[in-house]
Structures are given as C-alpha cells and as structure tokens.
N, C-alpha and C positions, 0 to 999 in steps of 0.2 A: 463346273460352274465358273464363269468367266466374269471379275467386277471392274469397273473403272468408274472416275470420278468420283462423286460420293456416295457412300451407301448409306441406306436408309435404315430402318427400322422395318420400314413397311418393305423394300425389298428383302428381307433375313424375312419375315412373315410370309410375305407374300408369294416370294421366290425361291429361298432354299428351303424354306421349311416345308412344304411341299413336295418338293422335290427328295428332298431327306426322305419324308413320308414315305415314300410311294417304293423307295426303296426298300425300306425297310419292309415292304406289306408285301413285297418283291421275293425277295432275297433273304429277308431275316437279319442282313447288317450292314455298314455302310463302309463304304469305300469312295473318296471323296478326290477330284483331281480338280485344285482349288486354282484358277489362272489368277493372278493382281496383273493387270496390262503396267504400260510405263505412264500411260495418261492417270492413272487414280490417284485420287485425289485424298481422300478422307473415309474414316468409320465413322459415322456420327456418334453421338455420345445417347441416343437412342435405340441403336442398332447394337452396339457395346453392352446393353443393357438387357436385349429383347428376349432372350433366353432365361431368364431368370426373373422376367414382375409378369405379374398378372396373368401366371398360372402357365405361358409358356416357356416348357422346361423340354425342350423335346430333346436337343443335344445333353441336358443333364442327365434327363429322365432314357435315356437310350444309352449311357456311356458304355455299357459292355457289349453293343452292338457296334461300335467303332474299332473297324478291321487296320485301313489304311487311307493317310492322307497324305496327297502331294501337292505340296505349295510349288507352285511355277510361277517364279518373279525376280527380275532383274532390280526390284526396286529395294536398294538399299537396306534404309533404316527395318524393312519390314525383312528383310533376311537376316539382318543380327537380331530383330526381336526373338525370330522363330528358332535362331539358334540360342539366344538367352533361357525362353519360356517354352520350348517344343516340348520340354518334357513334359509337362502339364497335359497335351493334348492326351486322350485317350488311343489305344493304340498305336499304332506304328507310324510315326513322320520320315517325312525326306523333302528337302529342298531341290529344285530343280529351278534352272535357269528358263527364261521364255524358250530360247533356240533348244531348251528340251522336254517340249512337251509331249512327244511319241514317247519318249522314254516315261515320262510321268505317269499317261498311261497306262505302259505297259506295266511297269513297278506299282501301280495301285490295282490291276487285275492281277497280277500275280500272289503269289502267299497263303496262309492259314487265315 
C-alpha cells in the first residue's frame, strides 16, 4: 500500500480495507508493506478514527491475524513515531527507508 498527500477516511475504507479484506479471505492473515512517499502530507483526523466508529473495526477485530508490517519512509517525524509506538502494532514491525523497499518486501514475505 503506497499513501501520499492526505489521507482520508474514505481512502482507509475504501482502499485498504478492502484490500486488508481480501487478504485475509486469501490467506487467513495479513502482512502489510506500508510505503509513506516524501510528498504526504497528512492522516486526517477521520481516517485516525476509521477503525474504531461505526462498527469498522476490521484492524481491531483481525489483531491476531497481523503477521508482519513494513513501514518504508524517509519521512521523519513518522519514523520516530513508529519507533516511539511500533510496539503497539500487532505483530511484527520493521522500518525501512524508501531506497529499501525490495527489502521490505522481502522481510514482510518472510517469517511465521
């Protein structure tokens, strides 16, 4: 999944949750290679939210199917977030730079 500028509400509905979806009806769990480009901009404060009102809970309601996720982003403040709160995510993180997204990849096909 590749975001820039700002994201919506409606792309986390419209976009990855779908996509989440399909994996999971897939595969049985998710493994996730999360790009942020240098152009993004923003999470809106609906998108931040979208998971949790009005009944979608699909990242909640899934947490033991979350194998491995790779964040690929040169963008600062959002790599010391992910290194503040990674723990929080469910399953296995790793941060990766843009110039290493093969590796990201690979590191989120790999594993249990």
């Amino acid at each position: 999944m590749r975001v820039w500028g700002e994201v919506t509400r409606e792309d986390y509905t419209d976009g990855l949750m779908p996509a989440l979806q399909e994996a999971v009806d897939t595969d049985g769990e998710l493994r996730l290679v999360f790009q942020i480009g240098p152009d993004f901009d923003k999470f809106t404060a609906g998108m931040m939210g979208a998971d949790t009102t009005k009944g979608l809970s699909f990242g909640v309601g899934n947490w033991s199917k979350w194998r491995r996720m790779a964040v690929v982003t040169d963008v600062e403040w959002l790599r010391h977030a992910m290194q503040l709160f990674g723990w929080m995510t469910p399953g296995e993180q790793r941060l990766f730079s843009l110039a290493e997204l093969d590796q990201a990849k690979e590191w989120a096909a790999q594993g249990q």
